[in-house]
GULOBA-798516 format. One line per 5 residues: number of its first residue (from 1); for each residue x negated, y negated, z negated of N, C-alpha, C. Coordinates in pm, 1 decimal, padded with zeros to 6 digits. Layout:
NUM	X:Y:Z:X:Y:Z:X:Y:Z ~ ...;
***
This chain:
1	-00084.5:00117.8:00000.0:00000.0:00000.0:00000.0:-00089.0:-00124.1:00000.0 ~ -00044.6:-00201.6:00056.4:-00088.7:-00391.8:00085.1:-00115.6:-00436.5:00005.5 ~ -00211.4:-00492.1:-00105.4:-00249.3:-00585.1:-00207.0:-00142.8:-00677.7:-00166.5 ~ -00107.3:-00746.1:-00321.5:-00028.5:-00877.2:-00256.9:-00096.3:-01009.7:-00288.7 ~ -00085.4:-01063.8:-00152.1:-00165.6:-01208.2:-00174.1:-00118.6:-01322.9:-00221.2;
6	-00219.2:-01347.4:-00293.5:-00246.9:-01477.1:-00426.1:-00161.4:-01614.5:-00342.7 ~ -00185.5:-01611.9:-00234.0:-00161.7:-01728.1:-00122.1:00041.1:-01732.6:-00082.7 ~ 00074.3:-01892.0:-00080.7:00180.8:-01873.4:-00005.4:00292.3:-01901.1:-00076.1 ~ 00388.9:-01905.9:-00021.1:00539.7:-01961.9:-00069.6:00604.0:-01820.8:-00145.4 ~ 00572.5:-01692.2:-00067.0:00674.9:-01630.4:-00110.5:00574.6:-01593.7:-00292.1;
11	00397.4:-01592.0:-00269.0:00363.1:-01513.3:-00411.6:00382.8:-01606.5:-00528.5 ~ 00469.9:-01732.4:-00510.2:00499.7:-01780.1:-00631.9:00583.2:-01738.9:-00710.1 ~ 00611.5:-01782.3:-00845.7:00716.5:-01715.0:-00930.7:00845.0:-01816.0:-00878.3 ~ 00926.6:-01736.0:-00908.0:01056.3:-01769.4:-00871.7:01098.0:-01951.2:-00909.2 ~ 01039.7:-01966.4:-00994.6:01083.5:-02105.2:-01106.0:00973.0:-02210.5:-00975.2;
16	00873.2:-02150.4:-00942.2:00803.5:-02239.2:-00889.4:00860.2:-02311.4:-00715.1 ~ 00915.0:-02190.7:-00686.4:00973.9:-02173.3:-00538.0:01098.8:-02313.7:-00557.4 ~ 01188.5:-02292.1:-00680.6:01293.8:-02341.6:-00697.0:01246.4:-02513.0:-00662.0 ~ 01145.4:-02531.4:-00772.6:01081.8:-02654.6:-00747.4:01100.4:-02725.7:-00637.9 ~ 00969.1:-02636.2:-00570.5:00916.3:-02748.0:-00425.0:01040.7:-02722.3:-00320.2;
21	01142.1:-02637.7:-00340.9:01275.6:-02618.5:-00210.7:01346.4:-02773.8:-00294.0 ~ 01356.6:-02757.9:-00378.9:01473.2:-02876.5:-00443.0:01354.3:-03021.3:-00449.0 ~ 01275.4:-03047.2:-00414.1:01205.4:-03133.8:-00369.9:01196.0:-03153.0:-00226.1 ~ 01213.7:-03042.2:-00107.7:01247.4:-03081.8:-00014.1:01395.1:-03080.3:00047.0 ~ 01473.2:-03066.0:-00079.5:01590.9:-03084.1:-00019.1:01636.6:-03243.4:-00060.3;
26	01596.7:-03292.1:-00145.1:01591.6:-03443.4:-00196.6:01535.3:-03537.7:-00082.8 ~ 01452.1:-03500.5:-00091.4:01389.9:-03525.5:00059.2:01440.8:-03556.2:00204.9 ~ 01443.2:-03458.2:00196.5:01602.0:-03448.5:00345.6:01694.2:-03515.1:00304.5 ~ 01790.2:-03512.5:00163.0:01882.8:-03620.2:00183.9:01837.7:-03739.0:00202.9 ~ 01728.5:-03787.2:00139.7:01661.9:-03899.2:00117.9:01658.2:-03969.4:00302.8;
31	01610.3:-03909.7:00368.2:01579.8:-03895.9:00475.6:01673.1:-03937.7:00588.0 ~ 01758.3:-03879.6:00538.1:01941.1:-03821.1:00643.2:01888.3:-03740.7:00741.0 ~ 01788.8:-03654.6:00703.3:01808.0:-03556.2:00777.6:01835.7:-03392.2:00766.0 ~ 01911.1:-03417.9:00626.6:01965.4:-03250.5:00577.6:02097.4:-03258.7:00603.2 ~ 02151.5:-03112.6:00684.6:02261.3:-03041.0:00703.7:02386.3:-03077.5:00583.5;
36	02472.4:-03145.9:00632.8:02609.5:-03147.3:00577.0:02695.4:-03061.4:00608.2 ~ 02748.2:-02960.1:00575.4:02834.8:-02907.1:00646.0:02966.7:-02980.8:00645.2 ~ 03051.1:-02960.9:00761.5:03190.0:-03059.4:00800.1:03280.3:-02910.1:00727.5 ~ 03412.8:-03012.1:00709.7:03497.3:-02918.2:00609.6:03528.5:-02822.4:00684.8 ~ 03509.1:-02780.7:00838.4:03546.3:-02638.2:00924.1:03418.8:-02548.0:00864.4;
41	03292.2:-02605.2:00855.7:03198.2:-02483.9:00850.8:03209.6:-02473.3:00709.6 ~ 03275.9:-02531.7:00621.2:03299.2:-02536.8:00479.7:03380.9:-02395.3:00411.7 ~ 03469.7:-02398.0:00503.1:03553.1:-02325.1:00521.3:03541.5:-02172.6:00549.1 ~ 03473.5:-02189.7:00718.2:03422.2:-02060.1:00774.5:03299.6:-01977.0:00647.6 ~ 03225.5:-02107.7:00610.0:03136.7:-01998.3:00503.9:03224.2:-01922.0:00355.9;
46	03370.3:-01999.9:00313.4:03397.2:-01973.8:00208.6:03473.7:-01808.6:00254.7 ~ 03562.2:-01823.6:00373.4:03591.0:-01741.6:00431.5:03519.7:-01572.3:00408.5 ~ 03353.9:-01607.4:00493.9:03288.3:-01506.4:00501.1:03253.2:-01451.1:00320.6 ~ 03248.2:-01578.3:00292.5:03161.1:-01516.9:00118.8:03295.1:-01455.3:00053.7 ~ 03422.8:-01452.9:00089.5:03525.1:-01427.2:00006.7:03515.5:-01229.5:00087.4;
51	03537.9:-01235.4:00210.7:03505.4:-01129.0:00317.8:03418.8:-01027.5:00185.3 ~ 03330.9:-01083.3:00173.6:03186.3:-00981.6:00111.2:03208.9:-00990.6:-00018.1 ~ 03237.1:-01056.1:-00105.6:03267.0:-00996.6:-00271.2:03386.5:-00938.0:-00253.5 ~ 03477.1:-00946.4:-00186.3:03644.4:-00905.2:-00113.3:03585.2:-00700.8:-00130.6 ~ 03456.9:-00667.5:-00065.6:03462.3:-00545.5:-00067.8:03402.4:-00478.7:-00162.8;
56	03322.3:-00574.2:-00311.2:03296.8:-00438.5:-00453.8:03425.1:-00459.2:-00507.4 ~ 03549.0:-00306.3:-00507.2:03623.9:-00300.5:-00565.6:03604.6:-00321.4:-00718.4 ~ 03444.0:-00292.5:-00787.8:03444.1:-00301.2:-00920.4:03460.9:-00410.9:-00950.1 ~ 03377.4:-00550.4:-00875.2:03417.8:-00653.0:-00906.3:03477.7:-00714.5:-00907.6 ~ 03627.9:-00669.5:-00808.5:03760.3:-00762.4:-00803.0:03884.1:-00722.3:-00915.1;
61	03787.6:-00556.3:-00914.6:03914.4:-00508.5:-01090.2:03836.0:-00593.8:-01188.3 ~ 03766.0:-00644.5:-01181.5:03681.1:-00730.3:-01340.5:03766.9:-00856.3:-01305.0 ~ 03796.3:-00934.1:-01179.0:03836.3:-01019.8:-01195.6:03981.1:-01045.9:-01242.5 ~ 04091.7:-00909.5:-01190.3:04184.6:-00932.5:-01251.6:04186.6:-00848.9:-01354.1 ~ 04108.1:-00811.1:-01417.3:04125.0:-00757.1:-01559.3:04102.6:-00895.8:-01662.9;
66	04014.9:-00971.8:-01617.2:03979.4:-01132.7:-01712.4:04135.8:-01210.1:-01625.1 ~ 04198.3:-01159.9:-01510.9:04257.7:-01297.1:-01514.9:04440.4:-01231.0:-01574.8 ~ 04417.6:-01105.5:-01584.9:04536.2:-01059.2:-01640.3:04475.2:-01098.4:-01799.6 ~ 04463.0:-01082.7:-01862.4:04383.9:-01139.4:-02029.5:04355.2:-01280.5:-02027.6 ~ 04404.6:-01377.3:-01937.7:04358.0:-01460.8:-01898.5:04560.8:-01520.9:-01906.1;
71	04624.4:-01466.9:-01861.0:04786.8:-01496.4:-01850.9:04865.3:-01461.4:-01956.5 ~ 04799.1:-01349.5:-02039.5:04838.8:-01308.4:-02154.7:04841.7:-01412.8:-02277.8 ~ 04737.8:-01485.3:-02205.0:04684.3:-01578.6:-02374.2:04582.2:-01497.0:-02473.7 ~ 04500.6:-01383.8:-02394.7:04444.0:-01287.9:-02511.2:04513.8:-01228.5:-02574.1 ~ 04606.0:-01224.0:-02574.4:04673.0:-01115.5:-02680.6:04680.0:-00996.3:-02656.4;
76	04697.3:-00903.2:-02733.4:04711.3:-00768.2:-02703.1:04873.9:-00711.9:-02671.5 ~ 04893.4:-00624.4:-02617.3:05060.3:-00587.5:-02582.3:05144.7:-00579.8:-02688.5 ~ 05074.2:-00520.3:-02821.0:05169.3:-00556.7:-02878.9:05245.2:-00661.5:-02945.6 ~ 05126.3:-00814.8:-02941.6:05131.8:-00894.7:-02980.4:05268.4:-00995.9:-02884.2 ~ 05290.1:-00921.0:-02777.2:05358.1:-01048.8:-02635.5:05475.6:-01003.6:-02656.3;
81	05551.8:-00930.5:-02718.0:05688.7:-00863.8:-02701.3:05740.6:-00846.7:-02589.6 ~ 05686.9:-00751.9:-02536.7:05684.8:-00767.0:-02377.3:05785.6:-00636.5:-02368.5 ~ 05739.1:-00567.3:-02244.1:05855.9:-00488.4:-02166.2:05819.7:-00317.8:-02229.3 ~ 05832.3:-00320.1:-02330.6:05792.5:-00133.9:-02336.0:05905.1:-00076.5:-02296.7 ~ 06019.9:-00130.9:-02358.7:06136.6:-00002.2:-02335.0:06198.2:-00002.3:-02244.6;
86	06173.9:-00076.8:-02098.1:06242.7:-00165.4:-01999.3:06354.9:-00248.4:-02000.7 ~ 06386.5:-00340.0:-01889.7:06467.5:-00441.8:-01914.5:06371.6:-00537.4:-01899.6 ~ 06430.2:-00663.3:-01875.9:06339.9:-00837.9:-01903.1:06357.4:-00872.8:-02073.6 ~ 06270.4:-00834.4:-02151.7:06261.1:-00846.0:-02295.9:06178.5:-00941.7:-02301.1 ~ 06202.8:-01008.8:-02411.7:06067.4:-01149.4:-02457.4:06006.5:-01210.0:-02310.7;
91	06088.3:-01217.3:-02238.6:06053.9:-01346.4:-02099.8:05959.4:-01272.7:-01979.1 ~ 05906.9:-01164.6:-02014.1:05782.9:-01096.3:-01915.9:05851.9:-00976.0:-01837.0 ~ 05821.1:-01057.3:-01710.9:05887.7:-01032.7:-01564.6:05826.8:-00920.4:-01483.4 ~ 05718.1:-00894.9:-01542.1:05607.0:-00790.8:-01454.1:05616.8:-00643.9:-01551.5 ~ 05678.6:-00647.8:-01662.4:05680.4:-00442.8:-01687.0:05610.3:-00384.8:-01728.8;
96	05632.7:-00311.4:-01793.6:05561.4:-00177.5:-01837.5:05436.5:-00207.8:-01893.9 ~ 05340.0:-00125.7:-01990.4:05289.5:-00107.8:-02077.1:05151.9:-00130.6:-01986.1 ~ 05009.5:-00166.0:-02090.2:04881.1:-00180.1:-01978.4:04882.8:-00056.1:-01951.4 ~ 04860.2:00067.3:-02024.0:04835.2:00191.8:-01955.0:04893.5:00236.1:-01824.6 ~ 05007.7:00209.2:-01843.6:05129.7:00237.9:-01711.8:05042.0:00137.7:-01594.3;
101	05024.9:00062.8:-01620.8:04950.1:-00093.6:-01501.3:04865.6:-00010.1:-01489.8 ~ 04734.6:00039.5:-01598.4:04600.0:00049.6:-01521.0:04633.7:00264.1:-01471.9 ~ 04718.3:00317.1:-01493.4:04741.4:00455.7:-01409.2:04779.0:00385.2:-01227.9 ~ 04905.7:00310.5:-01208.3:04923.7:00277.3:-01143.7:04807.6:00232.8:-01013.7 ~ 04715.2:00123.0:-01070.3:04616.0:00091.3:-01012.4:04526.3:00222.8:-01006.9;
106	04462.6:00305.8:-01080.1:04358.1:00457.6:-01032.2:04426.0:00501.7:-00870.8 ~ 04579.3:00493.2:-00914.2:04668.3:00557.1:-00819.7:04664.9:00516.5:-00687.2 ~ 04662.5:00371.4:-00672.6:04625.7:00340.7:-00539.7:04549.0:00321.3:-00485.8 ~ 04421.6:00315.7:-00561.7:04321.9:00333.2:-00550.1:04263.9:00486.6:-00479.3 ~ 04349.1:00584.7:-00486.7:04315.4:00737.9:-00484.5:04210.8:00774.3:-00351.3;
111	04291.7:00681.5:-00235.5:04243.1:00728.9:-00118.4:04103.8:00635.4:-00007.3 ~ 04090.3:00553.5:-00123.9:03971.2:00471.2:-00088.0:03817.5:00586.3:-00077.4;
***
């Protein structure tokens, strides 16, 4: 294997790289000559970056697992007087118990 050389942008430590890029990006604004993107390519990139975290299923069940605990108010099920025995009980429109929610979700999940 290649010794790695002492020389160069990439053998700096990470903290150092950060530096001199955010010094030439000051620069460039300074300048007017750094890339603005217009609100279409604003867009097209949010698009693509949504595309690509869109496909770790682990990370989109983390997101609605914080944003379901997130609508709850933190509380736990038994704390919301929510829907165990069915019916619209104590105001909550969506049903059934977390276990019942997170079987449901394994479930459709099955054929991925």
């Amino acid at each position: 294997m290649a010794e790695k050389s002492e020389r160069g942008f990439a053998s700096m430590d990470d903290e150092k790289q950060r530096e001199i890029a955010s010094k030439g990006g000051k620069a460039a604004h300074e300048k007017g000559t750094a890339h603005e993107f217009t609100p279409e390519e604003a867009r097209e990139a949010g698009r693509k970056g949504g595309e690509a975290v869109s496909q770790d299923r682990e990370h989109m069940a983390e997101i609605g697992r914080k944003g379901g605990e997130s609508s709850r108010g933190g509380r736990d099920d038994d704390d919301r007087g929510g829907n165990q025995g069915g019916g619209n009980q104590g105001g909550n429109t969506r049903g059934g118990s977390r276990e019942q929610h997170a079987q449901a979700g394994r479930q459709s999940h099955k054929n991925d």
